[in-house]
N, C-alpha and C positions, 0 to 999 in steps of 0.2 A: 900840217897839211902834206898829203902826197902828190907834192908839185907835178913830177913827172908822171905820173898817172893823168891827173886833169888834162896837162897840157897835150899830152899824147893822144887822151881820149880825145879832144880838142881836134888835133889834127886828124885823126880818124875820119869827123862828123865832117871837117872841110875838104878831107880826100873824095869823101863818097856823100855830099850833100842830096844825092838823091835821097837816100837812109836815113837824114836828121830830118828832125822833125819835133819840137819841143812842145809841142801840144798835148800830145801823147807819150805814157811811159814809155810801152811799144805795142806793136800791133801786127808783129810777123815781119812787116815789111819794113817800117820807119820804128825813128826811135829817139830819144831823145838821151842830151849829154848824160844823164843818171843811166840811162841803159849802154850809152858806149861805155862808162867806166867799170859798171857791173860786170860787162860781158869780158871787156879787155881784164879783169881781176879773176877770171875765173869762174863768172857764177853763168849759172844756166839761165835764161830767158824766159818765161812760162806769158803768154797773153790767153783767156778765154775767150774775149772779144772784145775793144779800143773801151778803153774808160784806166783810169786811174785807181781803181776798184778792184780790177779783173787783171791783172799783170805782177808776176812777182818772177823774184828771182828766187833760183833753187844750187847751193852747194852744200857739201860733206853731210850731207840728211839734212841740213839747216832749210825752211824756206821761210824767207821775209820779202815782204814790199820791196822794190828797185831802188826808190829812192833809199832806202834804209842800208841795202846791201852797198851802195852807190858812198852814202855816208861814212860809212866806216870804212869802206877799203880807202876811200881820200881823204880818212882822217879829218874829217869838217865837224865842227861843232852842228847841234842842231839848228840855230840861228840863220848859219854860212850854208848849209843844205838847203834850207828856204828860197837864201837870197837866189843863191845858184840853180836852185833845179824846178822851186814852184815858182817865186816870183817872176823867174824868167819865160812863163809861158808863150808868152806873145812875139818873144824874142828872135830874131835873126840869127843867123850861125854869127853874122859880125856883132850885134851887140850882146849876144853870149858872150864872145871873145873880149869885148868892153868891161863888160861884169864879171870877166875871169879877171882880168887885169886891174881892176878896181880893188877887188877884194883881196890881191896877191897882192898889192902893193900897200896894205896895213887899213884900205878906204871901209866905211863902216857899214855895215848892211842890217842896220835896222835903221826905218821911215823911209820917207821916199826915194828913190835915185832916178835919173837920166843917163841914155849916153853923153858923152861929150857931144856937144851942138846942139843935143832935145830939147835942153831946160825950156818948158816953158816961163816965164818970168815971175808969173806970181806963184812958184813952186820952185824950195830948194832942193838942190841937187845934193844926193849925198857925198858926191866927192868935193863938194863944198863946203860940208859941215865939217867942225873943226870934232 
């Protein structure tokens, strides 16, 4: 993984939380963790109009999907892209920050997970699962 990337992008999205936005790849205006990495690695931004559909990234003549551009420059497996950039749609900048930390620290991102304090009771959390 390219720690320093994530984390950087990471503090990026909390310097200027007007711009995050994890709902959307990006939209001109907001953007989500997969688009601050892309953009902070160099690649160019392309949205037609807000959808997951319409937005890619553009470098050295290459153009692929955000999250894919997003993937590779941070070195994540496909699994850990998931956990990190779709799973997290609903997500806050802080429990982004949970699920950066979760997964940096070896926790598993496949089935379900919570922040610390969400678990509902009759749902395991994945930083619980062994």
């Amino acid at each position: 993984m390219n720690i320093d990337l994530i984390e950087d992008s990471l503090a990026d999205a909390a310097l200027h939380p007007e711009r995050h936005d994890q709902r959307t790849w990006f939209c001109g205006s907001t953007m989500c963790l997969a688009a601050f990495i892309a953009q902070r690695a160099g690649w160019v931004l392309h949205a037609a109009r807000i959808g997951p559909t319409s937005a890619w990234a553009e470098k050295d003549g290459t153009r692929i999907s955000i999250c894919e551009a997003a993937r590779l420059e941070a070195r994540l497996t496909r699994e850990q892209a998931h956990f990190l950039f779709v799973d997290s749609a609903s997500d806050g900048l802080k429990e982004l920050q949970a699920r950066w930390e979760h997964m940096k620290d070896g926790g598993t991102t496949s089935g379900h997970w919570c922040p610390p304090g969400n678990s509902p009771a009759h749902l395991p959390c994945r930083r619980n699962a062994a």
